[in-house]
mmCIF file of the C-alpha atoms, coordinates in Angstrom:
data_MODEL
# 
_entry.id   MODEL 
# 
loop_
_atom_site.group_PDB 
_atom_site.id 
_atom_site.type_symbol 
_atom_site.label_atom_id 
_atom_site.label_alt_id 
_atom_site.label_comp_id 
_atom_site.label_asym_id 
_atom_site.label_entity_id 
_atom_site.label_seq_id 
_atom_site.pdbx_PDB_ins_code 
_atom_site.Cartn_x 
_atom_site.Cartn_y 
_atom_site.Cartn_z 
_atom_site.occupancy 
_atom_site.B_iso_or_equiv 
_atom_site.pdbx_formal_charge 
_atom_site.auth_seq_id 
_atom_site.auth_comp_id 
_atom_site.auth_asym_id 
_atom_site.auth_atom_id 
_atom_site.pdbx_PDB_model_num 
ATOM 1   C CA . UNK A 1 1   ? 156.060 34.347 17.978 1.00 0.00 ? 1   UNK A CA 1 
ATOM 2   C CA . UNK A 1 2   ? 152.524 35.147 19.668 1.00 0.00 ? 2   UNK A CA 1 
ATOM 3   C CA . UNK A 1 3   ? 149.819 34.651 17.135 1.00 0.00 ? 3   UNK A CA 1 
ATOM 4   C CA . UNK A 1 4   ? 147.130 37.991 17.425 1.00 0.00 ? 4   UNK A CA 1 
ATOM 5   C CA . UNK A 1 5   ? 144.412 35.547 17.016 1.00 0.00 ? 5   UNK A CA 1 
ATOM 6   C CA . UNK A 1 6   ? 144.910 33.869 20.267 1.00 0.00 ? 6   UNK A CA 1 
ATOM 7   C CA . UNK A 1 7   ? 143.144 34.897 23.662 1.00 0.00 ? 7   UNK A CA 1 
ATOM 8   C CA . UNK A 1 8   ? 142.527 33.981 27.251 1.00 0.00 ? 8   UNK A CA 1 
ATOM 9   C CA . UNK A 1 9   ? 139.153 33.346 28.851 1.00 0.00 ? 9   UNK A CA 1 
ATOM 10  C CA . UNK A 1 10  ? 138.091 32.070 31.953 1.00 0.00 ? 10  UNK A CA 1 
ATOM 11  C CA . UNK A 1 11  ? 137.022 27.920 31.969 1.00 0.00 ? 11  UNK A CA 1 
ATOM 12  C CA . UNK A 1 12  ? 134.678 26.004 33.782 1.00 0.00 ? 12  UNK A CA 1 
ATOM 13  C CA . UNK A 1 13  ? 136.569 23.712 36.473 1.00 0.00 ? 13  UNK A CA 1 
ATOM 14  C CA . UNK A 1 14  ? 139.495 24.742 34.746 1.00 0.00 ? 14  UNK A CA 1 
ATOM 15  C CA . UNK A 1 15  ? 140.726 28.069 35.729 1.00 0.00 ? 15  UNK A CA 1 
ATOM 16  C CA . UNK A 1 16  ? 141.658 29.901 32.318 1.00 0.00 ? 16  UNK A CA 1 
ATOM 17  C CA . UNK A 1 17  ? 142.690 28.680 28.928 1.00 0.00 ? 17  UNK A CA 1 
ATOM 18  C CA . UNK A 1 18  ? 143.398 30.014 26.016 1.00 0.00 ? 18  UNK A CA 1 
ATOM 19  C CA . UNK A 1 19  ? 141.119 30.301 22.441 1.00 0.00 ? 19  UNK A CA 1 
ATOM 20  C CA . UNK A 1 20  ? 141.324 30.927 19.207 1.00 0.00 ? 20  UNK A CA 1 
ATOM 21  C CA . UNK A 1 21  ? 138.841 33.957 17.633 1.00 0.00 ? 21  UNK A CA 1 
ATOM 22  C CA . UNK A 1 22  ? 139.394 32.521 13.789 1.00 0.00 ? 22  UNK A CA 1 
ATOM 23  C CA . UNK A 1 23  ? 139.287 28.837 12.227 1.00 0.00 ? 23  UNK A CA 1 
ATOM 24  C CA . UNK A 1 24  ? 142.825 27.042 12.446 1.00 0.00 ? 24  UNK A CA 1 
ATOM 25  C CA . UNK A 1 25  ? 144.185 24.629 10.189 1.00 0.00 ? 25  UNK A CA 1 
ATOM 26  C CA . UNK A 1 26  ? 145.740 21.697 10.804 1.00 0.00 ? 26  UNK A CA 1 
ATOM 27  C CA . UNK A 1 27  ? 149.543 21.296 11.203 1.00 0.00 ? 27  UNK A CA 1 
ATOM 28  C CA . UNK A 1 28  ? 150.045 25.251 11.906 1.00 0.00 ? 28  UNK A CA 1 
ATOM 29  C CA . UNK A 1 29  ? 152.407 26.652 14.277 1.00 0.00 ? 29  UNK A CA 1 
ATOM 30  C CA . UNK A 1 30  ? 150.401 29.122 16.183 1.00 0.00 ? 30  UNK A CA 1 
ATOM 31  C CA . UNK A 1 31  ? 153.215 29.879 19.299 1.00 0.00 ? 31  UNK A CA 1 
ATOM 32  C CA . UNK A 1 32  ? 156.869 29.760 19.583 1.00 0.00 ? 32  UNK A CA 1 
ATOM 33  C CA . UNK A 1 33  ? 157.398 30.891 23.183 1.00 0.00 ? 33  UNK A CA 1 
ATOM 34  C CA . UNK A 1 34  ? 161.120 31.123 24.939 1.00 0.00 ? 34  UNK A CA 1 
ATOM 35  C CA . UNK A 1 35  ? 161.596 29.326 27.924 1.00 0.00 ? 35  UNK A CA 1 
ATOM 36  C CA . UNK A 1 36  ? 163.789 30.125 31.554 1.00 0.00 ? 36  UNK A CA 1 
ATOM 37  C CA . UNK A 1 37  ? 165.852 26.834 31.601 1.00 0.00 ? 37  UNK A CA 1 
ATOM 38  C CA . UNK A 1 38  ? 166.090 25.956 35.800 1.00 0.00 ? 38  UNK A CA 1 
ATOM 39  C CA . UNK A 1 39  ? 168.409 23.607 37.745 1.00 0.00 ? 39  UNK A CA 1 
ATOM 40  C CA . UNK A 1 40  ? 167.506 20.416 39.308 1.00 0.00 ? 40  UNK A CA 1 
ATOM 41  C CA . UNK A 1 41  ? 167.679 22.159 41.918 1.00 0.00 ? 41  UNK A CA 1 
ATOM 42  C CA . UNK A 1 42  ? 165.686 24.537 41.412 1.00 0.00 ? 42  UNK A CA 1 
ATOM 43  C CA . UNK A 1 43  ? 163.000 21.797 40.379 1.00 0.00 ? 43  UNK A CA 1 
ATOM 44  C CA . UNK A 1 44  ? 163.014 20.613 43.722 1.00 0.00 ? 44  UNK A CA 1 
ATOM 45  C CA . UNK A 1 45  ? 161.683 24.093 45.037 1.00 0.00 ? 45  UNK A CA 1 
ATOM 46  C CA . UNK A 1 46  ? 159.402 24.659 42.869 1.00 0.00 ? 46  UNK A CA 1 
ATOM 47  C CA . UNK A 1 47  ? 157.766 21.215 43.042 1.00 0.00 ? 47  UNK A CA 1 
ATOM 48  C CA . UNK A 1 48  ? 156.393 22.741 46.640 1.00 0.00 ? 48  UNK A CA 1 
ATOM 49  C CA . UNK A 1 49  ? 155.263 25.578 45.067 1.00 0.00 ? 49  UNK A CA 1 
ATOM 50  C CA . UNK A 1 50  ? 151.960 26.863 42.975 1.00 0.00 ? 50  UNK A CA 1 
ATOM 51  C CA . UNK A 1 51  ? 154.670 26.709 40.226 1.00 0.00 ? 51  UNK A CA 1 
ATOM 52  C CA . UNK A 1 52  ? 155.117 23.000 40.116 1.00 0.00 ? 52  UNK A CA 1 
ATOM 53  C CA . UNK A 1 53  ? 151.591 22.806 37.694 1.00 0.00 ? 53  UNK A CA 1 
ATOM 54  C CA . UNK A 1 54  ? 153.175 25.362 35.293 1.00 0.00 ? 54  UNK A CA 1 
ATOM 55  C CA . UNK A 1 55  ? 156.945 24.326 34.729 1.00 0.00 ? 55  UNK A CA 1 
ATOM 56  C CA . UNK A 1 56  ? 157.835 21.340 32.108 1.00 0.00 ? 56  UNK A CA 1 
ATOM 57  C CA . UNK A 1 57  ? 160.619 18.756 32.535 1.00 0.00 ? 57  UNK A CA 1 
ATOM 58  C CA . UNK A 1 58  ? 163.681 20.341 30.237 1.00 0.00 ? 58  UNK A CA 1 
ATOM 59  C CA . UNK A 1 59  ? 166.679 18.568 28.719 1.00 0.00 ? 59  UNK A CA 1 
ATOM 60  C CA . UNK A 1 60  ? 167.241 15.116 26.922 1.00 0.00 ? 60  UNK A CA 1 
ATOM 61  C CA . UNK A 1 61  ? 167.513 13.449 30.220 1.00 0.00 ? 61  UNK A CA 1 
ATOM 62  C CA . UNK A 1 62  ? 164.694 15.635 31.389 1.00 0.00 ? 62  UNK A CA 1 
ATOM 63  C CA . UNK A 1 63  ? 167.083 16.429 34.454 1.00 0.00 ? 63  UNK A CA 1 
ATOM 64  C CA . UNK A 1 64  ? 166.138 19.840 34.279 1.00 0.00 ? 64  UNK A CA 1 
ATOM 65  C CA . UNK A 1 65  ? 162.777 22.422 34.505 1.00 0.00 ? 65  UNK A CA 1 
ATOM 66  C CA . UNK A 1 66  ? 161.769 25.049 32.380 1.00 0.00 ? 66  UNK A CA 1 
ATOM 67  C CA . UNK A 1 67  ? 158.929 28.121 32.695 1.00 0.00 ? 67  UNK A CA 1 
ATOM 68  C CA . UNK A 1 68  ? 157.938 28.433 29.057 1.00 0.00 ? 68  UNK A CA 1 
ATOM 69  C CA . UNK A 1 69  ? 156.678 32.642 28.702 1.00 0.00 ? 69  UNK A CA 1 
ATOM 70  C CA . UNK A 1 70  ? 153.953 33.860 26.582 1.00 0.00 ? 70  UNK A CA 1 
ATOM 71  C CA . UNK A 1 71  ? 150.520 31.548 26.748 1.00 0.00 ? 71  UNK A CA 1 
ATOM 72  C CA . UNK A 1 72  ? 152.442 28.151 26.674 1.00 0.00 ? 72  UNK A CA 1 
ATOM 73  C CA . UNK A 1 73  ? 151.957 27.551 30.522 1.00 0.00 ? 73  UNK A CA 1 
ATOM 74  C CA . UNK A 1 74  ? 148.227 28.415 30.446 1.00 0.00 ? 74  UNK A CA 1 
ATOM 75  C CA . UNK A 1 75  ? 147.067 26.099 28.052 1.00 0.00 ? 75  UNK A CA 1 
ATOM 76  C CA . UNK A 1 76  ? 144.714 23.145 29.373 1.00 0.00 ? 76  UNK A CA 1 
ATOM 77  C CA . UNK A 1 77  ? 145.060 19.698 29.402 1.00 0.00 ? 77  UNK A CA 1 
ATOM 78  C CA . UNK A 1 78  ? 143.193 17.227 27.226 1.00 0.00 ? 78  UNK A CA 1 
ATOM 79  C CA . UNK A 1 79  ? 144.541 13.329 26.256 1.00 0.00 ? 79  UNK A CA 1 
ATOM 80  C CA . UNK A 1 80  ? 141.907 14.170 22.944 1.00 0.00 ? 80  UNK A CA 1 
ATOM 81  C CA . UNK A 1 81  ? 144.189 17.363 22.820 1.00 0.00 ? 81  UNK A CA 1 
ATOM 82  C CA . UNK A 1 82  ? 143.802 19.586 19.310 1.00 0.00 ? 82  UNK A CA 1 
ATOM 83  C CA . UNK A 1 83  ? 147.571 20.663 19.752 1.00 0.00 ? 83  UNK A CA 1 
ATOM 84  C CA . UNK A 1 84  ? 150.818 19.638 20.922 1.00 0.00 ? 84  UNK A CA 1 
ATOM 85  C CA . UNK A 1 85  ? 154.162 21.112 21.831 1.00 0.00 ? 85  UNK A CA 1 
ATOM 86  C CA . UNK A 1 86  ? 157.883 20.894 20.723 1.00 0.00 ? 86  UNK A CA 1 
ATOM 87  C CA . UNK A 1 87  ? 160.724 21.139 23.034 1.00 0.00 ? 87  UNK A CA 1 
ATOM 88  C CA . UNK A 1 88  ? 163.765 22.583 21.286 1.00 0.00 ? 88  UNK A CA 1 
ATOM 89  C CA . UNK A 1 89  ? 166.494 22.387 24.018 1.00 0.00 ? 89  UNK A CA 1 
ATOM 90  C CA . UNK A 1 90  ? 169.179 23.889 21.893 1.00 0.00 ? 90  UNK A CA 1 
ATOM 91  C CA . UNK A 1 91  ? 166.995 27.302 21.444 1.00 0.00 ? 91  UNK A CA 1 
ATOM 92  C CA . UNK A 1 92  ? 165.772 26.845 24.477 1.00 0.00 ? 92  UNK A CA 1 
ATOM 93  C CA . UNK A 1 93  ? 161.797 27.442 23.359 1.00 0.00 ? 93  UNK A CA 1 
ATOM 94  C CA . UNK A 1 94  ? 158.777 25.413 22.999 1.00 0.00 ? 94  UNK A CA 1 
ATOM 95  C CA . UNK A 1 95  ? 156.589 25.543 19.989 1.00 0.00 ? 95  UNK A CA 1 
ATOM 96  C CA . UNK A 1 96  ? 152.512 24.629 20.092 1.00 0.00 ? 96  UNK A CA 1 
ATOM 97  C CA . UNK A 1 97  ? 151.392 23.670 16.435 1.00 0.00 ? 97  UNK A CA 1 
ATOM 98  C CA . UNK A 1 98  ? 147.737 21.883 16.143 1.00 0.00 ? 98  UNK A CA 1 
ATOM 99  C CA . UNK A 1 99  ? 147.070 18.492 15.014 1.00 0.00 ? 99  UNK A CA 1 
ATOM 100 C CA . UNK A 1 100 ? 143.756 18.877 13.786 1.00 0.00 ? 100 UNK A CA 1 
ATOM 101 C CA . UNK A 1 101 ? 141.592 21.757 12.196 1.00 0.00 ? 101 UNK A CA 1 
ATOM 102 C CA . UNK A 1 102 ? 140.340 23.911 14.833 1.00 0.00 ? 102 UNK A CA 1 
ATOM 103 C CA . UNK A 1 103 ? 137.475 25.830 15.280 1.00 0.00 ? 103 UNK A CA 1 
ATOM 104 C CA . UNK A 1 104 ? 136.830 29.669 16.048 1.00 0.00 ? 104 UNK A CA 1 
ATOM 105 C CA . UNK A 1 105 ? 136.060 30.227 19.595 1.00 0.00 ? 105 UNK A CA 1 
ATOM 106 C CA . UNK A 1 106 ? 137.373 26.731 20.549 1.00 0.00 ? 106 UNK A CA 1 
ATOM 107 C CA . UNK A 1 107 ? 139.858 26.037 23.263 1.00 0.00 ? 107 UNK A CA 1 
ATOM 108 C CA . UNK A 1 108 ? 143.090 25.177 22.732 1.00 0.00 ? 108 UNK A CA 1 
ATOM 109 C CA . UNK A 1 109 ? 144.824 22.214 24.620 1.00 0.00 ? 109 UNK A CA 1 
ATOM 110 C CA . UNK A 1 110 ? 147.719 20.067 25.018 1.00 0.00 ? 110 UNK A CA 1 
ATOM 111 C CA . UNK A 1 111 ? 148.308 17.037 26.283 1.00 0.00 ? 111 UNK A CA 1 
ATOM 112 C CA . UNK A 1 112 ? 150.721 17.010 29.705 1.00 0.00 ? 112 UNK A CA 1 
ATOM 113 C CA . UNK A 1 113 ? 151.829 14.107 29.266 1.00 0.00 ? 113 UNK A CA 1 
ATOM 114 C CA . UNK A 1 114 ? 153.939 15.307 26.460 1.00 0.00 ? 114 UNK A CA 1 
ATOM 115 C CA . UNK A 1 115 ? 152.685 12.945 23.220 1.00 0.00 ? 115 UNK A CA 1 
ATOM 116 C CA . UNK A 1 116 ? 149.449 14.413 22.174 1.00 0.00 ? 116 UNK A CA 1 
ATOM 117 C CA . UNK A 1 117 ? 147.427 11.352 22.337 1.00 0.00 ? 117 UNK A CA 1 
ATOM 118 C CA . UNK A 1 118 ? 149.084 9.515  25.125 1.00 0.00 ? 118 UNK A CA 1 
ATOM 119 C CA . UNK A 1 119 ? 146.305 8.001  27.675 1.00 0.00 ? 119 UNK A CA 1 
ATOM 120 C CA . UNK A 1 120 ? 148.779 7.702  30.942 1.00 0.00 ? 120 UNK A CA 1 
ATOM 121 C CA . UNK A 1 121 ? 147.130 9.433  33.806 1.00 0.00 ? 121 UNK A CA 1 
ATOM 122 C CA . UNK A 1 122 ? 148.951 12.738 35.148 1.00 0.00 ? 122 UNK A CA 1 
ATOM 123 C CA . UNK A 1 123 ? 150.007 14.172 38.633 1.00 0.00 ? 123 UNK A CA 1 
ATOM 124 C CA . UNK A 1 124 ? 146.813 15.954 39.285 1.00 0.00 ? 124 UNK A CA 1 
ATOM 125 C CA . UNK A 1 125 ? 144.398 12.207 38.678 1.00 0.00 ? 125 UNK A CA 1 
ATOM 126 C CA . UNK A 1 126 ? 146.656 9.949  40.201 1.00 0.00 ? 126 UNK A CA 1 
ATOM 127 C CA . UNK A 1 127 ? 145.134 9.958  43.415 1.00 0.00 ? 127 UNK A CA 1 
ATOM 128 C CA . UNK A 1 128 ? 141.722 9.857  42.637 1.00 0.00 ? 128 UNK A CA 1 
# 
């Protein structure tokens, strides 16, 4: 499930993201996107790759990776995120839904880390 309302524009430091062209509540589902479930092996290639900054950790253990299709891997990252995402290993998707109201024309983000307001720095700040 791909909401119409959703869109991709180009970001300032960020590459693209994706936006919203009508007022969202809070609490509303707005993608449920299937996901290619990959190997630990196959993790370890792809953490040399571009495709390391796009893949999520898969799997209770989170011994596994998974490319999530439709806009999921091209939202931006925020720790004062508006949305977050649900992993649902036994369908094998992941669902955004927002936690707050949203505005039109505003970008939508997640936090990386996983929990939408968790502060703990990520891969890309670490070593700065």
């Amino acid at each position: 499930m791909l909401n119409a309302f959703l869109y991709i524009k180009d970001t300032p430091n960020k590459g693209r993201g994706i936006f919203t062209n009508k007022k969202i509540e809070a609490d509303t589902v707005i993608e449920i996107s299937p996901v290619i479930v990959m190997s630990k092996a196959d993790r370890e290639h792809l953490d040399k790759t571009l495709l390391h900054d796009y893949i999520f950790e898969w799997g209770d253990l989170k011994d596994r990776c998974c490319l999530a299709l439709g806009l999921v891997s091209i939202y931006n990252h925020s720790y004062q995120s508006n949305c977050e995402y649900f992993m649902d290993f036994s369908k094998d998707v992941i669902a955004i839904k927002t936690v707050r109201n949203v505005k039109k024309g505003e970008e939508l983000t997640i936090n990386y880390n996983g929990d939408w307001d968790e502060p703990a720095k990520l891969w890309f700040e670490a070593s700065n």
